[in-house]
Every structure is written in structure tokens, then in C-alpha cells.
The first five atom37 places (N, CA, C, CB, O) and aatype in JSON, in Angstrom:
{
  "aatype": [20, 20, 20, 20, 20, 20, 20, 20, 20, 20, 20, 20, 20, 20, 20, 20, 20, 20, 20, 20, 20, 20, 20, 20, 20, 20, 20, 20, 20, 20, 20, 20, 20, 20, 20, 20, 20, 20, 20, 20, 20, 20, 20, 20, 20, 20, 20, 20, 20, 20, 20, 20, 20, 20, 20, 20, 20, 20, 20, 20, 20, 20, 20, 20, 20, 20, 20, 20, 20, 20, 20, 20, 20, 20, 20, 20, 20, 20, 20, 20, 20, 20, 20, 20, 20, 20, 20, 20, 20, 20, 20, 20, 20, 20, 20, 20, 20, 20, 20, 20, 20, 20, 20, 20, 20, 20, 20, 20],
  "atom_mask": [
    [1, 1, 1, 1, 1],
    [1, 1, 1, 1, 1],
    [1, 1, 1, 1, 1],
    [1, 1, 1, 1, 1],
    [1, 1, 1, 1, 1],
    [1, 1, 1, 1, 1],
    [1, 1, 1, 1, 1],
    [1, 1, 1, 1, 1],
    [1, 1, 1, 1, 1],
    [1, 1, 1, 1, 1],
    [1, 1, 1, 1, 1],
    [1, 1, 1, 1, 1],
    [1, 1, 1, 1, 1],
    [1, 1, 1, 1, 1],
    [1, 1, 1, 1, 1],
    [1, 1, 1, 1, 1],
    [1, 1, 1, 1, 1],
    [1, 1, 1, 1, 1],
    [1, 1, 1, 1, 1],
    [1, 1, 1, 1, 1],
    [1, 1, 1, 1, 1],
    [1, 1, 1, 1, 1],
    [1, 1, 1, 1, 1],
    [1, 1, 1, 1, 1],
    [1, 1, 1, 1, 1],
    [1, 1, 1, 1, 1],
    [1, 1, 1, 1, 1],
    [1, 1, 1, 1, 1],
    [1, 1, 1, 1, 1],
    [1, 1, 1, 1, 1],
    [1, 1, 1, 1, 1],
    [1, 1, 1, 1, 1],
    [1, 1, 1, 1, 1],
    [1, 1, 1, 1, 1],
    [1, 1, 1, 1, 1],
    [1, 1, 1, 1, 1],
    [1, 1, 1, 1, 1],
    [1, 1, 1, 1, 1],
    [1, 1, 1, 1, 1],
    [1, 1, 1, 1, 1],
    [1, 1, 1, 1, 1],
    [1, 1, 1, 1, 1],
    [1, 1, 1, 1, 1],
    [1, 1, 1, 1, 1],
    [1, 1, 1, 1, 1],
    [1, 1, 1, 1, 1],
    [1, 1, 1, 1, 1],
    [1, 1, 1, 1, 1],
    [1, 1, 1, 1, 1],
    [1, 1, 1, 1, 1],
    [1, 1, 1, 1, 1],
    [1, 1, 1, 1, 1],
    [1, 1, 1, 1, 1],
    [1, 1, 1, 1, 1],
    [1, 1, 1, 1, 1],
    [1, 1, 1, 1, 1],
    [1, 1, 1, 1, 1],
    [1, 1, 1, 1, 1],
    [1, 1, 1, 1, 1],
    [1, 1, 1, 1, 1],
    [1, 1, 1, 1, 1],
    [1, 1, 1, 1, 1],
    [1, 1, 1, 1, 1],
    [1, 1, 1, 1, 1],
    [1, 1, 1, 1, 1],
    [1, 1, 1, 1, 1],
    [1, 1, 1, 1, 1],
    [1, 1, 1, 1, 1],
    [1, 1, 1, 1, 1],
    [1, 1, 1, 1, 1],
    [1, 1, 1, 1, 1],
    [1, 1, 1, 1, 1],
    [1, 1, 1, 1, 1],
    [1, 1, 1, 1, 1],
    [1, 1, 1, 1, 1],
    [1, 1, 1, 1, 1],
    [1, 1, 1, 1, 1],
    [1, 1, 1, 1, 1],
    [1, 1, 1, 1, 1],
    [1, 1, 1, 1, 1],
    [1, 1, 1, 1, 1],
    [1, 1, 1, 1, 1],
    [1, 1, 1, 1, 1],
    [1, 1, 1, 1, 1],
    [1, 1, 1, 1, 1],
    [1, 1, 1, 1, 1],
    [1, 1, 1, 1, 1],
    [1, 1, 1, 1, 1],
    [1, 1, 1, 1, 1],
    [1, 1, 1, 1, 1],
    [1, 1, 1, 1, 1],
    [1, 1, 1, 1, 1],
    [1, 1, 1, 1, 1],
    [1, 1, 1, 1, 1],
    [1, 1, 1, 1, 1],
    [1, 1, 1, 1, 1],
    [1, 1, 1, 1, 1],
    [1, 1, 1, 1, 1],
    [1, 1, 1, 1, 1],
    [1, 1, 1, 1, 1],
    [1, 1, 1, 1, 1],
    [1, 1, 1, 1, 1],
    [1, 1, 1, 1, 1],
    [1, 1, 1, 1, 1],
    [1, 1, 1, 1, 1],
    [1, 1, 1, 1, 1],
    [1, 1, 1, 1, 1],
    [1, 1, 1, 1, 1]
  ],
  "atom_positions": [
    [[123.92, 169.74, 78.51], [123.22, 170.43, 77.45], [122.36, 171.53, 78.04], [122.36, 169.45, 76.63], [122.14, 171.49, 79.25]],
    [[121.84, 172.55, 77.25], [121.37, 173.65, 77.85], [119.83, 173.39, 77.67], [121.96, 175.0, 77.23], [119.52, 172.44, 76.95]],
    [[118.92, 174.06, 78.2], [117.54, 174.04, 78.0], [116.86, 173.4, 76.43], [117.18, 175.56, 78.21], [116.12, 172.46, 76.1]],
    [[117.51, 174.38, 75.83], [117.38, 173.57, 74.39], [117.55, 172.39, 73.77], [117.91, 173.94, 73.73], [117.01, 171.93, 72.77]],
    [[118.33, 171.97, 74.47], [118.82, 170.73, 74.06], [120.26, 170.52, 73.4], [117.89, 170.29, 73.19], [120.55, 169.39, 73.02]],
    [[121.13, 171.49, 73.27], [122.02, 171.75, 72.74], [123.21, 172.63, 73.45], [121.51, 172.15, 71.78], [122.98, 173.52, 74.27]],
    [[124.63, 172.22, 72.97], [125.6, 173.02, 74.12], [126.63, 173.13, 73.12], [126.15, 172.15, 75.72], [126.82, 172.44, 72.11]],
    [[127.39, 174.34, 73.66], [128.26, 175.1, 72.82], [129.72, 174.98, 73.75], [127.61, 176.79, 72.56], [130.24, 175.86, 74.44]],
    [[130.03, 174.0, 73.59], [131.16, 173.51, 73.83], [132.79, 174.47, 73.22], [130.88, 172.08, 73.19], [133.11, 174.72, 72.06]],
    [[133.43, 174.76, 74.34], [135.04, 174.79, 74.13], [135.73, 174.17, 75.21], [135.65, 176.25, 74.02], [135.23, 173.87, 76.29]],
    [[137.46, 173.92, 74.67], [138.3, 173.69, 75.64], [138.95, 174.83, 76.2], [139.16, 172.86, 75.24], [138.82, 175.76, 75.39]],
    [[139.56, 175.18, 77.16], [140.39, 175.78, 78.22], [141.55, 175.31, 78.53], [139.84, 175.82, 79.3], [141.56, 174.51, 79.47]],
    [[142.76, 175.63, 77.91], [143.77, 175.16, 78.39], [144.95, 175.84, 79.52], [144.21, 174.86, 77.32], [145.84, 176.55, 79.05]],
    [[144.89, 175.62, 80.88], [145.61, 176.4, 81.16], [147.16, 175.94, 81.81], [144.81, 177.11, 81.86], [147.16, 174.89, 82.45]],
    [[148.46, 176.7, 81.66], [149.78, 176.16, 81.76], [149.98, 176.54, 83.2], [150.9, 176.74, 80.69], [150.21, 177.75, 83.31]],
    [[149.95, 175.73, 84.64], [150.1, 176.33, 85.35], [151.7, 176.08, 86.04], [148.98, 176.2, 85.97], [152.04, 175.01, 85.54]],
    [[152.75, 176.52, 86.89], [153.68, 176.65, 87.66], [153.66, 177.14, 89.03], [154.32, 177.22, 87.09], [153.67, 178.3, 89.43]],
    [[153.62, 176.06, 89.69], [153.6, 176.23, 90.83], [152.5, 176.45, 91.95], [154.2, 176.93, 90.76], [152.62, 176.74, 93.14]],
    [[150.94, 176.1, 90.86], [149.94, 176.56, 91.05], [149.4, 178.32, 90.89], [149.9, 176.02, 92.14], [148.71, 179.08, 91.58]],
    [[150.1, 178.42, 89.66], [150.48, 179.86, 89.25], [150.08, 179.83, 87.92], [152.03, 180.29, 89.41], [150.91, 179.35, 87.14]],
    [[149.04, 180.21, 87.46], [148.7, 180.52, 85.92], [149.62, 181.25, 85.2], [147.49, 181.27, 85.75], [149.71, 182.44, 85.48]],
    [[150.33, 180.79, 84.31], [151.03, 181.08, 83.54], [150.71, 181.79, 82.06], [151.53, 180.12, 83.55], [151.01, 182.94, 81.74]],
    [[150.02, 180.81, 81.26], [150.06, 180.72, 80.16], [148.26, 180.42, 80.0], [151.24, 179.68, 79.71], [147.86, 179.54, 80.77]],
    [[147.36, 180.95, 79.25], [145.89, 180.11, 78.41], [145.87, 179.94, 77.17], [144.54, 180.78, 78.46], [146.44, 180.52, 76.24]],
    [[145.22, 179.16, 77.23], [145.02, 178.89, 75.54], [143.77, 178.38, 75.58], [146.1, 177.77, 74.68], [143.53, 177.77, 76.62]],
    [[142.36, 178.48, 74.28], [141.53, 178.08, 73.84], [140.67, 177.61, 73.13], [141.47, 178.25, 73.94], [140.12, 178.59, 72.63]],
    [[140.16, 176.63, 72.71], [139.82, 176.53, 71.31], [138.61, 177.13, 70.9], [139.77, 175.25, 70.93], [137.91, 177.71, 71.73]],
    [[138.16, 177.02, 69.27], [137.09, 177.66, 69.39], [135.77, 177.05, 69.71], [137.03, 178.23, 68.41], [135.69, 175.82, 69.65]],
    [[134.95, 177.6, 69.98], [133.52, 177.27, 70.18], [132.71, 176.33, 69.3], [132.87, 178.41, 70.15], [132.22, 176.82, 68.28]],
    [[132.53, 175.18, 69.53], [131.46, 174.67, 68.58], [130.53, 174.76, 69.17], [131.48, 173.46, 68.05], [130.12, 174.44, 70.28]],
    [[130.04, 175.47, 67.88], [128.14, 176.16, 68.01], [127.1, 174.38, 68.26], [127.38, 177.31, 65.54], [127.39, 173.26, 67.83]],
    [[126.02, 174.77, 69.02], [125.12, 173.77, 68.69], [125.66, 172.15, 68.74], [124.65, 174.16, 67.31], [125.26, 171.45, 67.81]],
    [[126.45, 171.58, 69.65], [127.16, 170.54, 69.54], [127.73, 169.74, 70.59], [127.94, 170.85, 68.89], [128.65, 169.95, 71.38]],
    [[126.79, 168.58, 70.35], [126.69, 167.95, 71.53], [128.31, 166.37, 71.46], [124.65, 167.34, 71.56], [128.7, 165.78, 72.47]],
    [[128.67, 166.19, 70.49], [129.56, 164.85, 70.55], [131.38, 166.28, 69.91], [128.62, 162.92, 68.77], [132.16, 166.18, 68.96]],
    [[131.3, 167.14, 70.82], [132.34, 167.62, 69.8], [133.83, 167.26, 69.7], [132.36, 168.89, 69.91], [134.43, 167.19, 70.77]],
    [[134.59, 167.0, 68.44], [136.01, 166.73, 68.21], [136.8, 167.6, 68.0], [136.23, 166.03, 67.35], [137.02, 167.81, 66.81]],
    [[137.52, 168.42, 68.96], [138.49, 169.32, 69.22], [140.62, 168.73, 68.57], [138.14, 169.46, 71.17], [141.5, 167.9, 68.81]],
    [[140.38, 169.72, 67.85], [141.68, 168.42, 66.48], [142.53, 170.21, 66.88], [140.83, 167.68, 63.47], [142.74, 171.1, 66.05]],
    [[142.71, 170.23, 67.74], [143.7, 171.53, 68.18], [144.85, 171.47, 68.67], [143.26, 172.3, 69.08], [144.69, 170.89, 69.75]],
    [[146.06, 171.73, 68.53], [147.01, 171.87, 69.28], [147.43, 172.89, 70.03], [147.71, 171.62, 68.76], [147.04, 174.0, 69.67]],
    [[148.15, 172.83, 71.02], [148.36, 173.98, 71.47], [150.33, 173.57, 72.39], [146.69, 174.44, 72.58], [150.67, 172.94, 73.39]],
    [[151.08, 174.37, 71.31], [152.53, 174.29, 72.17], [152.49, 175.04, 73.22], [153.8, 174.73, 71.47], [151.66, 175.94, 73.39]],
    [[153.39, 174.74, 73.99], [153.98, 175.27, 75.46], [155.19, 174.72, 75.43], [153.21, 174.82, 76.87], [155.51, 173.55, 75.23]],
    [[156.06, 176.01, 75.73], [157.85, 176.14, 75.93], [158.12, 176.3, 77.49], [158.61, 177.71, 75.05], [158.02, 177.4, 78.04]],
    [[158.49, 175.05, 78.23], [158.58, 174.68, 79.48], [160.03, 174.07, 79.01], [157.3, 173.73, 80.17], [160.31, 173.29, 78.1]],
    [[160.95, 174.82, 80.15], [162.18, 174.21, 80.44], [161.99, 173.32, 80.92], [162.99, 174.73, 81.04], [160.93, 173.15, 81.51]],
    [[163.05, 172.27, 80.86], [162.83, 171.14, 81.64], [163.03, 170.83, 82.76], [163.19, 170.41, 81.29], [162.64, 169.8, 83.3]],
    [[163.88, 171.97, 83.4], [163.94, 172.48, 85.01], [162.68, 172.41, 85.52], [164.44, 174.0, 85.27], [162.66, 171.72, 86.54]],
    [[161.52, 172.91, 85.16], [160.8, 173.27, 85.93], [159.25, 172.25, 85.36], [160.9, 174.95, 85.92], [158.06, 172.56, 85.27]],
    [[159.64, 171.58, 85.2], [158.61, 169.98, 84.61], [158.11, 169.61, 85.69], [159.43, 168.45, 83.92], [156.89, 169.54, 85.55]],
    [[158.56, 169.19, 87.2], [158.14, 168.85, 87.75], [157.2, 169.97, 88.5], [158.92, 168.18, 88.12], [156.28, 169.48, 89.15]],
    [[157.26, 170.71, 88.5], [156.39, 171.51, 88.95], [155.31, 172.27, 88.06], [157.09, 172.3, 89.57], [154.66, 173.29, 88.3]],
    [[155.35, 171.57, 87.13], [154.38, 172.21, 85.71], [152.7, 170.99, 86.27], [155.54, 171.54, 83.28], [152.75, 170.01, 87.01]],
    [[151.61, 171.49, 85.66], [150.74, 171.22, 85.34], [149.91, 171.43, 84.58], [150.55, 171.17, 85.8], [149.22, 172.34, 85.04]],
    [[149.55, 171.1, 83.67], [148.32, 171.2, 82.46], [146.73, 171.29, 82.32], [148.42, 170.16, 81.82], [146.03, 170.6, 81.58]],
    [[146.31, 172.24, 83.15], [144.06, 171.94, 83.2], [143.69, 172.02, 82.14], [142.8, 173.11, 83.97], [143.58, 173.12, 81.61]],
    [[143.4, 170.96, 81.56], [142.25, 170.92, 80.84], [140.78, 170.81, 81.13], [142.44, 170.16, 80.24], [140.17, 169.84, 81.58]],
    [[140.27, 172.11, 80.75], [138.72, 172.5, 81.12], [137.93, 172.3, 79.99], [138.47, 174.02, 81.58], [138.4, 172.88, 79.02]],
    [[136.35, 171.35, 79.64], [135.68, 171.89, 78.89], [134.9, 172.35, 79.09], [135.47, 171.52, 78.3], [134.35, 171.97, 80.12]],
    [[134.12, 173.68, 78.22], [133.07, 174.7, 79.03], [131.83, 174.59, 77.91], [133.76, 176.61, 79.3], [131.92, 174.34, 76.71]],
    [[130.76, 174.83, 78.66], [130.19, 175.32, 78.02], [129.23, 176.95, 77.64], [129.9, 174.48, 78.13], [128.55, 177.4, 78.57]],
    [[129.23, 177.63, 76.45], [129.37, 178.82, 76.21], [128.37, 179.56, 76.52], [129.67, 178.98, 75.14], [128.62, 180.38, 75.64]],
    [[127.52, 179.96, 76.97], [126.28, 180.65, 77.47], [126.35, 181.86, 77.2], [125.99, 180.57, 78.8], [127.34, 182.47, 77.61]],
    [[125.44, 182.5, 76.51], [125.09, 183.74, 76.3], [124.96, 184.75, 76.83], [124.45, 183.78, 75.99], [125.66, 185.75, 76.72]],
    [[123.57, 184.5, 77.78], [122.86, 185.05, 78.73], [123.85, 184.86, 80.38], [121.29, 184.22, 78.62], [123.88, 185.83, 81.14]],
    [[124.7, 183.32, 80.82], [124.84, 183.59, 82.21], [126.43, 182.97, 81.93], [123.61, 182.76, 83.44], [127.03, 182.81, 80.87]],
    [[126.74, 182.77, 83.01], [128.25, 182.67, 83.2], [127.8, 180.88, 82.88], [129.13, 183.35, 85.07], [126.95, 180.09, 83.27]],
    [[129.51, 180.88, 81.52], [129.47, 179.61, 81.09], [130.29, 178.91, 82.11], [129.95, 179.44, 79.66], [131.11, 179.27, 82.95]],
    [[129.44, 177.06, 81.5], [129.43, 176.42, 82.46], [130.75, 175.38, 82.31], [128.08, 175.87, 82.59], [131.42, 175.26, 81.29]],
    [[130.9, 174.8, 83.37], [131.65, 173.96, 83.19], [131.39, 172.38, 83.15], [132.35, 174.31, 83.93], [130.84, 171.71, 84.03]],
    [[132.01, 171.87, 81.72], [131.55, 170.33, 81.92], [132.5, 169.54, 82.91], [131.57, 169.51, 80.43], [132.56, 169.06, 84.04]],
    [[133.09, 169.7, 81.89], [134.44, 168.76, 83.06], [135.84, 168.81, 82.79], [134.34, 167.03, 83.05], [136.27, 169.03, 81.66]],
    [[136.74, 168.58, 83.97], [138.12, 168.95, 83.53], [138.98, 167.52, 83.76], [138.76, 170.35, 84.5], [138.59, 166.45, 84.23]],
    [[139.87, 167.8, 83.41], [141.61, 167.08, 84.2], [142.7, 167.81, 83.96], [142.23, 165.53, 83.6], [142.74, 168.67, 83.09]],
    [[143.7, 167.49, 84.74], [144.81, 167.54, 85.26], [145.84, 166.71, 84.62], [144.66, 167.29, 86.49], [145.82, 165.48, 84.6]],
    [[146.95, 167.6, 83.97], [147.83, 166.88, 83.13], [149.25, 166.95, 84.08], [147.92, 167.61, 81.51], [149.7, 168.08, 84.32]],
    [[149.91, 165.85, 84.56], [151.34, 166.37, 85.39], [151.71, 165.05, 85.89], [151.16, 167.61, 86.8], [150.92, 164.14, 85.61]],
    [[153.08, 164.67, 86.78], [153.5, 163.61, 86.93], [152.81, 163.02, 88.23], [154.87, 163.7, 86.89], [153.12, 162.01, 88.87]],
    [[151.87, 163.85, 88.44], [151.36, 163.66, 89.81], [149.9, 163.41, 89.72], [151.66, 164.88, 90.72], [149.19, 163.26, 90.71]],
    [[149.59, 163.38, 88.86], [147.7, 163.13, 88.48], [147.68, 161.59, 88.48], [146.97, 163.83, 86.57], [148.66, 160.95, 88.86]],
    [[146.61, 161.03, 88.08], [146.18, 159.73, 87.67], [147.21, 158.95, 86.81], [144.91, 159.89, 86.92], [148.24, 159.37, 86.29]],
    [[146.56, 157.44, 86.79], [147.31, 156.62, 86.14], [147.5, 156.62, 84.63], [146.91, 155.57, 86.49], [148.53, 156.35, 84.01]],
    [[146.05, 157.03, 84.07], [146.03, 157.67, 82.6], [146.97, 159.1, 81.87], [144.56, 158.08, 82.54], [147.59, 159.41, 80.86]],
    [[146.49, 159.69, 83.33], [147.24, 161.51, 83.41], [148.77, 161.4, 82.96], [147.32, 162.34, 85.36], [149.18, 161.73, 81.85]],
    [[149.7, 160.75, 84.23], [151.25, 160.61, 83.89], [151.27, 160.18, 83.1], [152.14, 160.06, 84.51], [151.98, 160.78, 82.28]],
    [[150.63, 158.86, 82.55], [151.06, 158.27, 80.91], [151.35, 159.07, 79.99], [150.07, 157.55, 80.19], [152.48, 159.15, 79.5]],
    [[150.3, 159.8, 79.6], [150.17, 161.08, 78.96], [151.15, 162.14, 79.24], [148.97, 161.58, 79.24], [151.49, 163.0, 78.43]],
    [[151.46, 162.05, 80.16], [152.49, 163.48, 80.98], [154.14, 162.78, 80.44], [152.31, 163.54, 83.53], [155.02, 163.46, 79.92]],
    [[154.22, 161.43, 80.69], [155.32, 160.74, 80.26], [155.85, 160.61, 79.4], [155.34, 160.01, 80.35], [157.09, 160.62, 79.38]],
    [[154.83, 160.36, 77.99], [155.07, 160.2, 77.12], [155.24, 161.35, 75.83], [154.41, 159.38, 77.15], [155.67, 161.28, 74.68]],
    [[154.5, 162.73, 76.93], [155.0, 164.24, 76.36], [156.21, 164.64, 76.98], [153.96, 165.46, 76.65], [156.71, 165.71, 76.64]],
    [[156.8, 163.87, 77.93], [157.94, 164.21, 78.41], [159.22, 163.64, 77.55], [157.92, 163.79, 79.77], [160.27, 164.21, 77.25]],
    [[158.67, 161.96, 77.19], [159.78, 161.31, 76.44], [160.21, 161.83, 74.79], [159.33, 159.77, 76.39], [161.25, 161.7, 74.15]],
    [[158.69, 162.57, 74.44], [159.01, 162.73, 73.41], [158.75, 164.57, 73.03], [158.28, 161.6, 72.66], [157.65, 165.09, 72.85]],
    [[159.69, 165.04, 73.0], [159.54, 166.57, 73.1], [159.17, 167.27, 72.0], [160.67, 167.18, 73.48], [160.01, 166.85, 71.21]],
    [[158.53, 168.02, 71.4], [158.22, 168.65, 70.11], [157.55, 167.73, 69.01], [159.49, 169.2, 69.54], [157.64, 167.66, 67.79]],
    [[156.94, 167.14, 69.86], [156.05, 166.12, 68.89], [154.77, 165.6, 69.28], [156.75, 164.91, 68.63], [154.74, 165.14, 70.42]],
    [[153.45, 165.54, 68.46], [152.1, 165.72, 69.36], [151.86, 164.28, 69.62], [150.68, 166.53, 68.56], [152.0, 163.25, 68.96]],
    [[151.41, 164.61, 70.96], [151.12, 163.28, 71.84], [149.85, 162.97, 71.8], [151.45, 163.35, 73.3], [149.31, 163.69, 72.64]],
    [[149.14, 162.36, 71.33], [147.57, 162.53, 71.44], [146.77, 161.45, 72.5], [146.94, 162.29, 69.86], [146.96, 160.24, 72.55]],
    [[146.07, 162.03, 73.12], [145.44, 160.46, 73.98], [144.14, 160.94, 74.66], [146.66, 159.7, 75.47], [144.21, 162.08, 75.12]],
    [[143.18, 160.4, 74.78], [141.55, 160.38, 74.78], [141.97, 160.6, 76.9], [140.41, 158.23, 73.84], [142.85, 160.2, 77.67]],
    [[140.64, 161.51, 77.01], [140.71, 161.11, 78.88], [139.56, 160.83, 79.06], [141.11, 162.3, 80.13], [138.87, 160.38, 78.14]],
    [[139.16, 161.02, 80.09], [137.57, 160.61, 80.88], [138.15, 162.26, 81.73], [137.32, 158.42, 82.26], [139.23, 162.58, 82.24]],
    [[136.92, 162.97, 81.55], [136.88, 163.87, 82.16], [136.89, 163.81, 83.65], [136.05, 164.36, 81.71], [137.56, 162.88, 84.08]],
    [[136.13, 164.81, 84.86], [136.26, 165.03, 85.6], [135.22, 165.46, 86.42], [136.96, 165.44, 85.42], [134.58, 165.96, 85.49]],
    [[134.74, 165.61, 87.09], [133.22, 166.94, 87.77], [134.09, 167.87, 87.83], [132.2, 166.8, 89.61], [133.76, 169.0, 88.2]]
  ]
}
């Protein structure tokens, strides 16, 4: 939270290949908001050739006015992250064009 007591929360989504930024996407800003529920989707058209070398950052930031916004916390979406991560990575793999939804524990 910022001095005030309050933080202006977004997500950061970025599509990377190969450790190669590809693709961003973002949601919007909730003003003043400290518990926020981000109900966003965001597609990405990844051949399936190149899956294994795909990865997903999810960043949440927070929005600052005055200085460079901050970062709360991230993860890593791919077959190679955590035990929670691939689940998630797996089960967007098993099921293609259809939203996968699943809660994480962020990151520092």
C-alpha cells in the first residue's frame, strides 16, 4: 500500500518465447484498492509447436503517479514453473480455447 494507505493495483501480462517478449496485455487499474478481483481474460494464439518454449508473467503492479510503479508480485506460467504453475499450464494445455481459471500465491 502506498503512504496513504491505499494502492492502485493492475495486472501485467506478458507472452514470452524463448525469453523473448512477444506479446502484453493489461488490465485496468483499480483506483484506491486494496483486496482487488481482476475477472479479465486475456487470449493468446500460440502454436503448439512452440508450447514448450512459451511462458506466461504474470505481474501485479502498483500504479504511482508521482514515481515509477511498483511491483507487488509476480509468477511464472509454463511447464517448467512450480507445482501449482504446470497444473495450471496443463490444464490450459489439455483444454484449448476455453478459460482455465485458478487462484496463485504470488511471488517477491
Amino acid at each position: 500500500m502506498d503512504i496513504g494507505g491505499t494502492s492502485d493495483p493492475y495486472v501485467k501480462v506478458w507472452l514470452m518465447h524463448k525469453d523473448k517478449r512477444v506479446e502484453k496485455k493489461k488490465t485496468v487499474v483499480m483506483k484506491r484498492c486494496l483486496n482487488p478481483v481482476f475477472n479479465e481474460s486475456f487470449p493468446f494464439d500460440v502454436p503448439a509447436h512452440v508450447l514448450r518454449e512459451t511462458t506466461i508473467i504474470i505481474t501485479v503492479m502498483d500504479k504511482d503517479r508521482l514515481s515509477r510503479n511498483d511491483v507487488i508480485g509476480k509468477i511464472y506460467l509454463s511447464w517448467k514453473s512450480g507445482p501449482a504453475e504446470v497444473k495450471h499450464w496443463k490444464d490450459m494445455i489439455s483444454h484449448p480455447r476455453t478459460t482455465v481459471a485458478q487462484w496463485h500465491s504470488l511471488k517477491a
